[in-house]
KOLVO-896278 format. One record per residue (C-alpha): residue in three letters; x, y, z. Coordinates in steps of 0.001 Angstrom, whole numbers, plus 500000, padded with zeros to 6 digits. Layout:
<nodes>
ALAXYZ
...
</nodes>
This chain:
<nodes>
UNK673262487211565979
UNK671703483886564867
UNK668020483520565103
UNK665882481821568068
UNK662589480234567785
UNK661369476793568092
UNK661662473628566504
UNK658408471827566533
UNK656741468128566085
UNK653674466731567877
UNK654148466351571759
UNK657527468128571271
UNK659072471665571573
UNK662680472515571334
UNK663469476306572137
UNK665908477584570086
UNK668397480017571770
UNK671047480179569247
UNK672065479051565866
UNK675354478550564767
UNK676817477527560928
UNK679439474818560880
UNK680730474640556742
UNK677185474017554814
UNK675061472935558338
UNK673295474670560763
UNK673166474061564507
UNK670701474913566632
UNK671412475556570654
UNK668541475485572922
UNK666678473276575492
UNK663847470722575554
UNK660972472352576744
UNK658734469092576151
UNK658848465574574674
UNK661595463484573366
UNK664072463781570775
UNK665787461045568636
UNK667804460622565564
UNK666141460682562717
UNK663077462907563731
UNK661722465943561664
UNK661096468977562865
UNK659607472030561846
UNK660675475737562373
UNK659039478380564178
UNK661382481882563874
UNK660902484278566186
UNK659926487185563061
UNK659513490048565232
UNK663284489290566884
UNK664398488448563451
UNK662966491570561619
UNK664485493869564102
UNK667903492034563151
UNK667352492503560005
UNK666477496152559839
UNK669704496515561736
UNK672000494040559340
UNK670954496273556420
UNK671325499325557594
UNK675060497967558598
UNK675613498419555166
UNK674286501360554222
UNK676461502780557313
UNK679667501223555929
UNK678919502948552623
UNK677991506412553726
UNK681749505833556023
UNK683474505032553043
UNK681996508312551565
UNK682152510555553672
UNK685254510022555805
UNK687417507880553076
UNK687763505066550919
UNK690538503533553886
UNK687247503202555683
UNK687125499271556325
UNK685250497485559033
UNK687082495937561684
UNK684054494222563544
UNK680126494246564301
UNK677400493208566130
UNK673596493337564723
UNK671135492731567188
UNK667817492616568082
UNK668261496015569731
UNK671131497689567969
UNK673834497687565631
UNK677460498039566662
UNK680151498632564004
UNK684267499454564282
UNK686323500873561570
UNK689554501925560482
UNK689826506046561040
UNK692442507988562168
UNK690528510062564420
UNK687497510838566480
UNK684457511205563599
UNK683460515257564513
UNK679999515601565469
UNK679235516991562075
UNK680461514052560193
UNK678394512131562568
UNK675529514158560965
UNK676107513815557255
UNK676716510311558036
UNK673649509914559733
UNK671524512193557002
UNK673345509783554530
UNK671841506482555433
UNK668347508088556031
UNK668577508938552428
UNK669265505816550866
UNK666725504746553337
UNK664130506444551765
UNK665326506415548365
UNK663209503188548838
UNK666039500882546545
UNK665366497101545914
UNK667554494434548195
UNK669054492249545210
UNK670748489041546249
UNK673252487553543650
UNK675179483767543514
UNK678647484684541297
UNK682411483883541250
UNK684139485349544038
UNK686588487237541567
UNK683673488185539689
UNK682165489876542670
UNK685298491675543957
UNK686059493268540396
UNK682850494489540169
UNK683300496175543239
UNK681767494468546120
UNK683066494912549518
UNK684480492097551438
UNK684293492024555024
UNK686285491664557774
UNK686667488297559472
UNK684546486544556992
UNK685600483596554947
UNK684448483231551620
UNK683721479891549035
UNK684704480137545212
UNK680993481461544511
UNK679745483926546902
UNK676471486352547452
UNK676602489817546252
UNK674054491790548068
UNK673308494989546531
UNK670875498050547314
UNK670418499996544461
UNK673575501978543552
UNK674588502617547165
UNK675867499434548608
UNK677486496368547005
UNK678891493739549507
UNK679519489964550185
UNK676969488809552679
UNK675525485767553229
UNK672456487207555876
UNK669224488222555847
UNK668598491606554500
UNK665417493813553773
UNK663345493826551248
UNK663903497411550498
UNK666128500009552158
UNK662686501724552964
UNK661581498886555251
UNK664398500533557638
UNK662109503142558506
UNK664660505513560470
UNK668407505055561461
UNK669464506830564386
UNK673325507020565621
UNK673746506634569327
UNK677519507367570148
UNK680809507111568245
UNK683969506613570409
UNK687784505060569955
UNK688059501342571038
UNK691814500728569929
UNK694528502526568236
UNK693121503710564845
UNK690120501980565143
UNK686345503679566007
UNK683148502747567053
UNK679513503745566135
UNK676261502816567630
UNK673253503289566146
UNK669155502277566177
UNK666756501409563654
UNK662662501327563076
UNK661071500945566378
UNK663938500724568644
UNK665354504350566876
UNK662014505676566882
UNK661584504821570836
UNK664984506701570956
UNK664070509749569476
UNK660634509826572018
UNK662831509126574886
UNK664832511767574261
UNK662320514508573412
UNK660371513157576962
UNK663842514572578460
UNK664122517311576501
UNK660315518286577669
UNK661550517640581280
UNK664914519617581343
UNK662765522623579827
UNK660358522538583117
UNK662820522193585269
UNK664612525397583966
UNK661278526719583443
UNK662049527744579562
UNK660440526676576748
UNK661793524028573975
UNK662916526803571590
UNK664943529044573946
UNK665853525956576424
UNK669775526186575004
UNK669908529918575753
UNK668307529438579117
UNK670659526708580477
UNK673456528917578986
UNK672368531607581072
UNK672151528816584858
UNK675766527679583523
UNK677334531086583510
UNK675120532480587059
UNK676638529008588622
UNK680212530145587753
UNK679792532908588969
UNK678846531777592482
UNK681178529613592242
UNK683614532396592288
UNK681834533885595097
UNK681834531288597159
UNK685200530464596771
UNK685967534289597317
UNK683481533617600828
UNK685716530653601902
UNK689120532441601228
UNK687177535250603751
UNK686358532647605946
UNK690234531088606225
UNK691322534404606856
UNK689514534725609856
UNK689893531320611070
UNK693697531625610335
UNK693533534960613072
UNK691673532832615373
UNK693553529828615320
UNK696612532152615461
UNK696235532350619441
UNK696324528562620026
UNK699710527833618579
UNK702373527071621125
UNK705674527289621469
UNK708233524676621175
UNK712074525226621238
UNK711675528654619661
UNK708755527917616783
UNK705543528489616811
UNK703915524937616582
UNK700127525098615441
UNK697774521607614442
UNK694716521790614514
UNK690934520984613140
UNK689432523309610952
UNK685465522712610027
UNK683645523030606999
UNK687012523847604950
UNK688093522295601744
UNK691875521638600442
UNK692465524418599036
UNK690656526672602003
UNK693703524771604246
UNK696372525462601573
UNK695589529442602157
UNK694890529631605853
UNK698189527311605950
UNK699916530138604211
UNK698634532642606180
UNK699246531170609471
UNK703049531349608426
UNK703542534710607985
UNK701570535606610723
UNK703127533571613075
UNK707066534337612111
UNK709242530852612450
UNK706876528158612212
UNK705671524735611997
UNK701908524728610953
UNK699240521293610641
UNK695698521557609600
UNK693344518810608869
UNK689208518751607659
UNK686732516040607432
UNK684410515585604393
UNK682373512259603716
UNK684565510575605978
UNK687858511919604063
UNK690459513241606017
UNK692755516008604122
UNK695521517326605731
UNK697991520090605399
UNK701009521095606593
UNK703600523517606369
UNK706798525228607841
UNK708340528271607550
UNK711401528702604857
UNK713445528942608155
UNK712947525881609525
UNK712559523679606703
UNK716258522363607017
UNK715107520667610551
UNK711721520156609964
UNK710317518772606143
UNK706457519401605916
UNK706100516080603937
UNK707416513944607163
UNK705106516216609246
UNK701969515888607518
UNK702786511938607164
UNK703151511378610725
UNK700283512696611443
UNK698469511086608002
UNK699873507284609127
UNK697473507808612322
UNK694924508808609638
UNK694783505422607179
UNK696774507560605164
UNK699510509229603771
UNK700701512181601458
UNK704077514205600740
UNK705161517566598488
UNK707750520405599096
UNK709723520676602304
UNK707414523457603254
UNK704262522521601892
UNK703016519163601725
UNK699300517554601827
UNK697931514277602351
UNK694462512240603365
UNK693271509672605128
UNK689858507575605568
UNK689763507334609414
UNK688461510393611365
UNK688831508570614288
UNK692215508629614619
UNK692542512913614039
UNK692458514342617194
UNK694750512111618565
UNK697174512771615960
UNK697100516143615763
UNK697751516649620003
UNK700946514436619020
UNK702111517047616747
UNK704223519522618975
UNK705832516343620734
UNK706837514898617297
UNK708273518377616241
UNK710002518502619938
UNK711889515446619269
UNK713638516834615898
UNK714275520074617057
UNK716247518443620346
</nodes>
């Protein structure tokens, strides 16, 4: 990212946004805060450092990343595209898969080595074939002259750059990798902090850490063992409860048993059932078939304004009655629709409105295709 500032004279300020190169010139993009401007006029520069020094710490530890890549994952390591800015670096590459979590780590150890191996930024002006047989990287996108700038740091990194670099690889101060993920075929993406902004990271994170460990009441050392422990106790009420509900659709199925009624020779049952999720309606559905003999069987719940439905029909009586036209007639009145197996089908709808209404017009609708 280019740098911002201000470009100054007396009884004028231009703030600089942007800066842009176009062949040996530079443009600057801004806004005229005060005074005039006219052809001819000289200016002088005000950089923003602290913005620019952040960018910096960043573009140099860009390369040390791309080096550490090359030698850890591969030499067919080769950058596809960046960012440095003020706040973080962004950097794809060729890989053929997801970078493991320990690769993430050696990377990461990597560049914090050659950070504080403390090696001298050299800049050098040579012949671009020069330069590439002596092993500098080129990188993607950019466009090079017949003489171009080798930027070195110590033995580590060699690459063409034209940007603003560090001193020394010490003047980093910390690199810190936020996230690695896959932005195209065969091509990855890392994330990462530096100085300040990584330091801030790392305090951030320990402030959650700290907080995670009171809520679970456990201390930092055992906190993994301790959450371990919650995850495993929350399965396993998890299995209770769904044990509870499966109780719970048993009994309602009995209940609900009495109020089906009968229409040319099935038993023809829709109804509401409370507090029950999908899969709650899937059993009781089941078990309000065999109980019931030859039968035609609708149940519907409410959740967060969600209507699920469920319906089913006896082996039987699936040749004259599907359960995917039966629990769409009744979704349609709904907002919805659904469909499945001629005698099991589910579906949902988003107006609760409409359910009670739908679900009296069941034994007519089964009426009409049984005459």
């Amino acid at each position: 990212m280019g740098d911002t500032g201000e470009l100054l004279a007396e009884g004028v300020i231009f703030e600089v946004t942007d800066t842009h190169k176009h062949g040996a010139a530079h443009a600057h993009t801004g806004r005229l805060v005060e005074g005039r401007l006219a052809r001819g006029d000289v200016l002088g520069a005000k950089v923003d450092q602290a913005r620019r020094q952040a960018v910096v710490l960043n573009h140099s530890a860009t390369h040390l990343m791309h080096a550490a890549l090359r030698e850890i994952l591969g030499d067919h390591v080769q950058q596809k595209g960046s960012l440095v800015a003020p706040d973080r670096l962004r950097f794809d590459f060729s890989h053929f898969q997801p970078v493991t979590a320990e690769e993430l780590e050696r990377i990461e150890r990597r560049v914090n080595g050659a950070i504080r191996a403390n090696a001298e930024a050299e800049a050098r002006i040579m012949p671009i074939d020069q330069a590439l047989e002596s092993g500098a990287m080129a990188l993607f996108g950019e466009k090079y002259g017949d003489e171009v700038r080798v930027l070195s740091m110590g033995d580590f990194s060699t690459e063409l750059c034209g940007g603003v670099h560090v001193r020394r690889t010490g003047d980093i101060g910390l690199f810190k990798i936020l996230s690695e993920s896959g932005v195209a075929s065969g091509i990855r993406r890392i994330e990462a902090v530096t100085g300040e902004n990584a330091l801030n990271y790392i305090g951030e994170t320990e402030k959650n850490l700290s907080r995670v460990a009171e809520l679970v009441k456990a201390g930092r050392g055992d906190l993994d063992e301790k959450v371990a422990q919650m995850v495993e106790r929350s399965r396993q009420l998890e299995k209770e409860l769904e044990a509870l509900k499966g109780k719970l659709a048993s009994a309602a199925g009995s209940s609900l048993a009495d109020q089906a009624v009968e229409v040319n020779g099935i038993k023809v049952l829709a109804a509401h059932l409370e507090g029950a999720d999908p899969k709650s309606l899937r059993d009781t559905v089941d078990q309000l078939k065999n109980k019931l003999g030859e039968a035609a069987v609708v149940l519907a719940t409410v959740k967060d304004g969600k209507v699920s439905l469920v319906a089913g029909v006896t082996q039987g009586q699936t040749g004259r009655i599907k359960a995917g036209e039966l629990v769409n007639v009744v979704a349609q009145q709904v907002g919805g629709k659904g469909g499945g197996r001629p005698d099991m089908a589910m579906a949902g709808g988003n107006d609760p409105a409409g359910l009670t209404v739908a679900l009296a017009a069941v034994p007519g609708w089964i009426r009409e295709q049984l005459s």
